[in-house]
C-alpha positions in Angstrom: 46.6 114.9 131.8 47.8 116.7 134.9 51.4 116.3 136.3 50.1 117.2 139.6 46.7 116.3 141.6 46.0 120.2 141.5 47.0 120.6 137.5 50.6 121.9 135.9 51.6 124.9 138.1 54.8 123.6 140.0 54.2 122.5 143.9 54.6 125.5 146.2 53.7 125.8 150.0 50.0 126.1 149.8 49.6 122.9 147.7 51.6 120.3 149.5 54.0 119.4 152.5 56.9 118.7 151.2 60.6 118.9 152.0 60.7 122.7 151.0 57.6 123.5 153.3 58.5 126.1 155.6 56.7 124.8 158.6 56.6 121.0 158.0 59.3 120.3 155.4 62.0 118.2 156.7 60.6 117.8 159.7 57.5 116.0 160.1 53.5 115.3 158.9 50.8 118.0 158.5 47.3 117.5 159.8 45.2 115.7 156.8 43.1 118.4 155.0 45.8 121.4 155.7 46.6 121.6 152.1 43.1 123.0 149.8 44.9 124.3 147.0 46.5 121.2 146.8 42.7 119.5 146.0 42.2 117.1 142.8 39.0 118.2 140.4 37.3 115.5 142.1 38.0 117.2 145.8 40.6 114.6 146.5 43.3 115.6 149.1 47.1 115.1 150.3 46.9 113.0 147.3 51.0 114.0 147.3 53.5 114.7 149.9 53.0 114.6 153.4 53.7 110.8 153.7 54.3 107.9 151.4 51.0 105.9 150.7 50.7 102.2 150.6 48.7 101.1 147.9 47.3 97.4 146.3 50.1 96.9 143.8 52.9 94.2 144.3 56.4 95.7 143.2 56.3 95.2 138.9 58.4 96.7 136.5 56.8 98.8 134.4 56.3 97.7 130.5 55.8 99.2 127.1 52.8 97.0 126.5 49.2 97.3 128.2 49.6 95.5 131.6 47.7 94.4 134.4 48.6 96.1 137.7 50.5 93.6 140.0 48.4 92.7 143.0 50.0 91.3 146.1 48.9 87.5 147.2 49.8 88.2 150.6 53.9 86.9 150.0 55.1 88.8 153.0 58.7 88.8 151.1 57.1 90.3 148.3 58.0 93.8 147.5 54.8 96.0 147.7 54.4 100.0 146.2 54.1 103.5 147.8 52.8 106.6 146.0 53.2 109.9 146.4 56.2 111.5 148.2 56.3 112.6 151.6 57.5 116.0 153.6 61.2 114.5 152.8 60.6 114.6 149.4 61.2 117.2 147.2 58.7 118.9 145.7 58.7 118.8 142.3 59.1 114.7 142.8 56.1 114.3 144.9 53.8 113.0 141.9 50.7 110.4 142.3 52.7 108.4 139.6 56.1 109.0 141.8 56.2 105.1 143.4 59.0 103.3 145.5 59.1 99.7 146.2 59.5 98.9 149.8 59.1 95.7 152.0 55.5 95.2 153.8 57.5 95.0 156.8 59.0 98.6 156.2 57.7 101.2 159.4 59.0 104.7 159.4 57.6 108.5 159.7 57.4 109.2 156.2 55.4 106.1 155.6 51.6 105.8 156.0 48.0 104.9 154.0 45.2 106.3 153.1 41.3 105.3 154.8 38.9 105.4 152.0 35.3 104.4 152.3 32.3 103.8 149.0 29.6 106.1 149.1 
């Protein structure tokens, strides 16, 4: 119910890098963690901005109906998702439902995934 990891209040500087941050914006990654305010409920962070995340999902169209998500079978021409925005994206875009399709093969600064482990 939240159009932003944090809740509704728009993105601003303490929340997120993105392309209007006045140190990082438009020009480069933050260090991971640098952004509290910017939290989930559940203590998640840099959930948005900063860098493009790869996730699980092939490329799929979204649909009216209930759907399962696409999962990659390893088709290395297969288009794959990224979540999230990065500090080239503007603000108000950088959304954990925000997604771009992209080639696995695709390598660039704004690009990157995030390391997860089960407690």
């Amino acid at each position: 119910g939240r159009v932003y990891p944090w809740g509704n209040d728009p993105p601003d500087a303490s929340r997120l890098n993105a392309k209007e941050h006045p140190e990082w914006g438009g020009r480069g990654t933050s260090p991971a963690g640098a952004f509290a305010a910017g939290a989930s409920p559940f203590g998640a962070l840099d959930l948005v901005g900063n860098v493009w995340e790869w996730v699980e999902d092939a490329w799929g169209r979204y649909r009216r109906q209930t759907q399962t998500d696409p999962v990659s079978q390893g088709d290395p021409s297969s288009l794959r998702v990224a979540r999230g925005g990065s500090w080239s994206t503007p603000g108000r875009q950088c959304r954990a439902t925000t997604r771009r399709s992209m080639p696995p093969q695709t390598r660039t600064t704004t690009l990157g995934f995030r390391v997860c482990r089960s407690a």
